[in-house]
matplotlib code that plots the C-alpha trace (Angstrom):
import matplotlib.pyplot as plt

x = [167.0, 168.8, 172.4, 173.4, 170.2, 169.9, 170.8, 173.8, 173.4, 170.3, 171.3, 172.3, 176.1, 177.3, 179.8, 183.7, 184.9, 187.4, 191.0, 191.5, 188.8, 189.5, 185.7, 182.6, 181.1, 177.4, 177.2, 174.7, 173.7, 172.0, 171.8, 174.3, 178.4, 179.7, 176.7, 176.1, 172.6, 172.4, 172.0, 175.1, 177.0, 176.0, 177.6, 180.6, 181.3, 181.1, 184.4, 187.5, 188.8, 192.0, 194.1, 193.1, 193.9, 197.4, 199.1, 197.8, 194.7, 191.6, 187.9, 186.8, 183.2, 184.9, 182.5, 181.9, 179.5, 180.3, 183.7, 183.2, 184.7, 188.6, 190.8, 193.1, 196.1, 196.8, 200.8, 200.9, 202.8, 199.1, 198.1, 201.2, 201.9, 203.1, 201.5, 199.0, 201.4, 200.0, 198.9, 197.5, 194.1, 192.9, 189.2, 186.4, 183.2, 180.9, 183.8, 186.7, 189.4, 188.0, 190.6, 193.8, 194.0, 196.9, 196.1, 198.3, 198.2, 198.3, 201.3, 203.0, 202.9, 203.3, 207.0, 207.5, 207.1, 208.9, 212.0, 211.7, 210.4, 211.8, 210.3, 209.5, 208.2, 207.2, 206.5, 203.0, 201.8, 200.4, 197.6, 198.8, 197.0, 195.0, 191.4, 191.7, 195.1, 196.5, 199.2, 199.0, 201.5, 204.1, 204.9, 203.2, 204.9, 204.7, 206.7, 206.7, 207.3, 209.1, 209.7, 205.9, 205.0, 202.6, 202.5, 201.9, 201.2, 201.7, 200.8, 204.3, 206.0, 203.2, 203.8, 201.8, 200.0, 197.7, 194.4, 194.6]
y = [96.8, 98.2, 98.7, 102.1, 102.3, 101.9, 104.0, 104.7, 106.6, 108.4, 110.4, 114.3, 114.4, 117.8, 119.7, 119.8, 122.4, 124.9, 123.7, 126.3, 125.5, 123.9, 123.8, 124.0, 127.5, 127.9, 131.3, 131.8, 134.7, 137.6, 141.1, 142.0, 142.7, 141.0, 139.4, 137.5, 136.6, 138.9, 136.4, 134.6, 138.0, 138.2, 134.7, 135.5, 138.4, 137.5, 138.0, 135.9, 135.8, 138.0, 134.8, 133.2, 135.7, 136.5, 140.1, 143.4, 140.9, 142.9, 142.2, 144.9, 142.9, 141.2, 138.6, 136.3, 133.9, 130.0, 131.0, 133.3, 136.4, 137.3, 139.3, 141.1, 142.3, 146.3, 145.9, 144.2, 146.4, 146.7, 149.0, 150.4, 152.7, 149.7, 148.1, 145.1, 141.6, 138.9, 138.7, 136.0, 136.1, 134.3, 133.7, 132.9, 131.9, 131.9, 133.4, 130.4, 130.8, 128.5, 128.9, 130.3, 131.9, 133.5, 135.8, 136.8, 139.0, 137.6, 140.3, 138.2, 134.7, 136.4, 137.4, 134.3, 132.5, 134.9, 134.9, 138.5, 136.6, 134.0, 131.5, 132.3, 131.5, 134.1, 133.3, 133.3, 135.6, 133.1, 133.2, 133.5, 130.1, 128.0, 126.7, 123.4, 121.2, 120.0, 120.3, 124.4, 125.9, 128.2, 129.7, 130.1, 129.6, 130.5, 128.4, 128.5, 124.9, 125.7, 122.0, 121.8, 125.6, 125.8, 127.6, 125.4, 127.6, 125.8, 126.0, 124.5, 124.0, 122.5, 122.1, 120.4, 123.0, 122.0, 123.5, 126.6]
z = [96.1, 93.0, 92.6, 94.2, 96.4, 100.3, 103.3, 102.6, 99.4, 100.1, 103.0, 102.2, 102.8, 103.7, 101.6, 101.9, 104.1, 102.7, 103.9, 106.5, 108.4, 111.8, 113.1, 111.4, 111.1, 109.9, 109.0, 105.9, 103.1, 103.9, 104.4, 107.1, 107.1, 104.1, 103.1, 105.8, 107.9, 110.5, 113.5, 112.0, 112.2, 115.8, 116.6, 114.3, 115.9, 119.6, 121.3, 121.5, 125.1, 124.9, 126.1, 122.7, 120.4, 119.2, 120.1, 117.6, 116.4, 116.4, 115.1, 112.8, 111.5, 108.6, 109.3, 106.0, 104.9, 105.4, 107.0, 109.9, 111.5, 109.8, 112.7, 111.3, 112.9, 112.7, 113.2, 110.0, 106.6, 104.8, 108.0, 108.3, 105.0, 102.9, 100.2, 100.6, 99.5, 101.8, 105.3, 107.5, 109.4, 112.5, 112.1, 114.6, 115.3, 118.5, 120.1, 119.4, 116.7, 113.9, 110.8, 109.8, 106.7, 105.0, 102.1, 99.6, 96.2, 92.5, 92.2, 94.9, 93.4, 90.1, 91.3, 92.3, 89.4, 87.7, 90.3, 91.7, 95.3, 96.6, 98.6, 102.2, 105.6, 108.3, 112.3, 113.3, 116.0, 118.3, 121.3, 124.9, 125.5, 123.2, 124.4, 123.1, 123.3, 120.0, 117.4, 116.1, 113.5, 114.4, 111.1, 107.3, 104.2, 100.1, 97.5, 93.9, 92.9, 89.2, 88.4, 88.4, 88.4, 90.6, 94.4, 97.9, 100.7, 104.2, 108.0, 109.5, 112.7, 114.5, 118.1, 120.7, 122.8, 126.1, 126.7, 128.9]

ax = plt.figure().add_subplot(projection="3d")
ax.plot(x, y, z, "-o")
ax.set_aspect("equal")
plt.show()
């Protein structure tokens, strides 16, 4: 057998998931929502038991391709009459949170680097119970790194949380 052949190298590997992924989603293109196959936007969309989903979270069909449904919360300063700077998003799929996403602006990072933001972390809003038991964060944070200038953004404070 030549060098690099066998079983082991011919099998189809599948790609990396994005880093805020905590389960597997396999939402694909097509017409619906965001782009998104319309069966997959059907399963994206199903409901989160209210005991799973944090406080002012609501599902408005943000439903996106390879990622899943993004909940949005309503209380947050974007919905409230103040400008859009960052946010953070529970997603789901088939009805279970599946990733945790905080978003932020290029004007954000931007005053950051430039020292009109300082670093921060803010609390997360977090589910009444949790359907599976493991460690969860508690908080998100931004930093501008300036003896490397770059940016880390962080789930932190995870806490062990029993299935409930």
């Amino acid at each position: 057998m030549a060098a690099g052949a066998g079983p082991e190298r011919d099998r189809e590997l599948p790609a990396p998931a994005p880093a805020t992924v905590l389960k597997e989603s396999r939402a694909y293109p097509g017409p619906c929502a965001l782009l998104i196959n319309c069966d997959d936007f059907v399963t994206a969309t199903l409901p989160v038991p209210s005991q799973y989903l944090p406080q002012d979270y609501v599902d408005l069909g943000a439903a996106e391709v390879a990622m899943g449904n993004h909940l949005i919360d309503l209380s947050s300063p974007e919905f409230t009459g103040q400008p859009f700077t960052h946010t953070f998003i529970y997603g789901a799929w088939n009805a279970d949170i599946t990733f945790y996403e905080p978003m932020i602006t290029l004007d954000w990072f931007q005053g950051m680097a430039n020292g009109t933001i300082a670093n921060q972390c803010w609390d997360l809003k977090l589910p009444q119970a949790w359907k599976d038991g493991g460690h969860y964060p508690t908080r998100y944070c931004i930093r501008y790194r300036h003896n490397r200038q770059d940016f880390t953004v962080s789930l932190e404070g995870f806490v062990y949380r029993e299935a409930g």
